[in-house]
C-alpha positions, 0 to 999 in steps of 0.5 A: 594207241593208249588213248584208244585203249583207255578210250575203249576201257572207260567206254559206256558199254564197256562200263555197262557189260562190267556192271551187268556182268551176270548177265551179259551173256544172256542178253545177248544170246536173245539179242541174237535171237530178236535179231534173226526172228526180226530180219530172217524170212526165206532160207534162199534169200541171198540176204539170209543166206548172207546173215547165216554164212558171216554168222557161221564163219564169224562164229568159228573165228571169234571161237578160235581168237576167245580159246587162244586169248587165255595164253596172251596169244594178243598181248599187245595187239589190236585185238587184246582190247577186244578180247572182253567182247570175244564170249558176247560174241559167241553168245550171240552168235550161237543165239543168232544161229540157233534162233534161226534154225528155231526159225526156219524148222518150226515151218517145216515141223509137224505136230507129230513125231518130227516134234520130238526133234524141235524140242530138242532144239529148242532145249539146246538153244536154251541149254548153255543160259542154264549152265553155270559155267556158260561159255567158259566150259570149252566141252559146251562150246565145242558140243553146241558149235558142232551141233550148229555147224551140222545143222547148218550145213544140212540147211545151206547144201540143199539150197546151194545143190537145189536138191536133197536127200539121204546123201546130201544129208550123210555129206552135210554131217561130214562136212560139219564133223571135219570142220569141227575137227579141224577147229578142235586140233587147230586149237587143242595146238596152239592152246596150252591152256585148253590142252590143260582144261581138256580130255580130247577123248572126253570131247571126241567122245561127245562130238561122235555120240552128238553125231551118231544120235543125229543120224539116229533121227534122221534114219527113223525120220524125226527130224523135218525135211527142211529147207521144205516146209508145208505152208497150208494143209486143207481138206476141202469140198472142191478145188478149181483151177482157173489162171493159175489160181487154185479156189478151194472150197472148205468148212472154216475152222472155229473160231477158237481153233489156231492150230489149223486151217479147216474145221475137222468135221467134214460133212460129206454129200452123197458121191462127192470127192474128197480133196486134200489141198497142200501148198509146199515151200520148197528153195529155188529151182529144188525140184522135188517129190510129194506124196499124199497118204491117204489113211483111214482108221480101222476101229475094229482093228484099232489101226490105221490103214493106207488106202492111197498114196498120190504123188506129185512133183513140184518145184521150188521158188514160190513165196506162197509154197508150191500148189497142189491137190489130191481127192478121193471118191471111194471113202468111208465114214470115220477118222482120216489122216493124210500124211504130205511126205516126200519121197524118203518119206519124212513128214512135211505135216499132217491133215487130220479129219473126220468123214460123216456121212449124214444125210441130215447134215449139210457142210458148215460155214463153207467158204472159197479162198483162193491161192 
């Protein structure tokens, strides 16, 4: 037993992490991150589902054995040679975790107010490398590991259930709130020394303020409606079906132009249908409600104005998202908007154009593509 002590003291990583202390933790809290972004693609695949779950349970282990190691609870156990390992681990668990949801809500974020929500993310998952204390500080581990175990729960419960919801997220909020108690009190118990370093009405106090300002979000819909996310947006001349292919015909983009699909400028014939395609990722056999709102702006009134809202069902499971289409025949010239929501209407993502009605004009660079 004291040679495998000695073996793994002297070891070449041990003798890496001492040289490279500093910066240990940071390496592999983005360790965590390339491997999630590397290996993760869908939230119902069985091996993400996998990765997330051991990660989230290894995570709230590994929490408890690191908290618990200050007051010798492993002296002269397997697990004190382990002990240096103990905040690397968390570090790339809260990074494996973190960059996942980084993953999955980037899909399902729109370039509207749901962004606010995605910086804060993205802020959080950066926050504890700008800390000085890091990982130590118990008040940082217990905030950020709530926060994950929220996010998770809001994640995993739509795919275990295949549905979502207004109640399905108040449980999921609950769930994570009473885990992170139970983690907390089991602890706070059996820790001398995190009962010296804590003020559990400090720390109750930032668990409750994170829990209450999540909701907040939720309640004035900024946060995206994941496990959903809107994988193509197009505003297009004309759509056919035909053995289950949709053709859509659209203006193509420029070519400097990333951030979407279709050129914005929609050059419309006398008569001709306007069509709104969206293509919606949704986990398997979720069977949820889409709704495309149409809205045109007023200049005179300088507002936007709701002419339709056309809703569909779709069903979950297709790598490439569900398919469908709205159009519109009585329009008018000017700036479009069509908000692709659900039903408690959180925004999946936002078509914007412009309608001209130039006889003068005809479409540009027009192209059919098939999904």
């Amino acid at each position: 037993m004291k040679r495998r002590l000695v073996k793994i003291r002297n070891s070449a990583l041990l003798r890496f992490l001492q040289k490279h202390q500093k910066y240990a933790p940071i390496i592999f809290f983005i360790g965590g991150f390339i491997f999630d972004s590397l290996t993760l693609g869908r939230i119902d695949r069985v091996y993400d589902i996998s990765v997330l779950c051991i990660h989230m349970s290894t995570l709230t282990l590994t929490l408890y054995l690191f908290n618990l190691a200050d007051d010798g609870k492993w002296k002269n156990t397997f697990l004190e040679r382990l002990e240096p390992y103990f905040p690397l681990a968390i570090q790339f668990f809260f990074g494996g975790l973190s960059s996942a949801y980084v993953i999955y809500f980037s899909r399902s974020v729109s370039l509207s107010k749901t962004t606010s929500f995605f910086v804060i993310l993205v802020a959080l998952f950066l926050a504890n490398e700008l800390l000085k204390k890091r990982i130590s500080n118990k008040y940082l581990q217990f905030s950020i590991y709530f926060f994950i175990s929220f996010t998770f729960f809001a994640f995993m419960i739509p795919v275990f259930l295949r549905d979502m919801g207004h109640l399905i997220f108040i449980a999921s909020g609950l769930i994570s709130l009473g885990t992170t108690l139970a983690l907390i009190r089991v602890i706070y118990k059996k820790s001398p020394s995190t009962r010296a370093e804590l003020h559990l009405g400090k720390l109750m106090a930032l668990i409750f303020s994170i829990y209450i300002t999540i909701n907040v979000f939720y309640h004035f819909k900024l946060i995206p409606p994941v496990p959903l996310a809107l994988q193509t947006g197009i505003v297009a001349h004309n759509i056919k079906k035909q053995n289950n292919t949709y053709n859509v015909t659209y203006e193509q983009k420029p070519k400097l132009v990333f951030w979407r699909d279709y050129r914005a400028q929609f050059i419309r014939s006398a008569n001709e249908p306007v069509y709104i395609f969206s293509s919606v990722f949704a986990p398997t056999a979720l069977k949820k409600s889409i709704i495309h709102r149409w809205k045109w702006f007023d200049a005179n009134k300088d507002e936007w104005l709701t002419f339709d809202n056309i809703s569909f069902n779709i069903t979950g499971g297709r790598n490439e998202g569900y398919r469908g289409y709205t159009f519109k025949k009585n329009v008018k010239p000017g700036l479009w908007s069509v908000e692709v929501i659900t039903q408690e209407e959180l925004v999946l993502g936002i078509i914007d154009f412009e309608i001209i009605m130039d006889p003068s004009q005809k479409p540009k660079r027009l192209t059919t593509k098939s999904f």
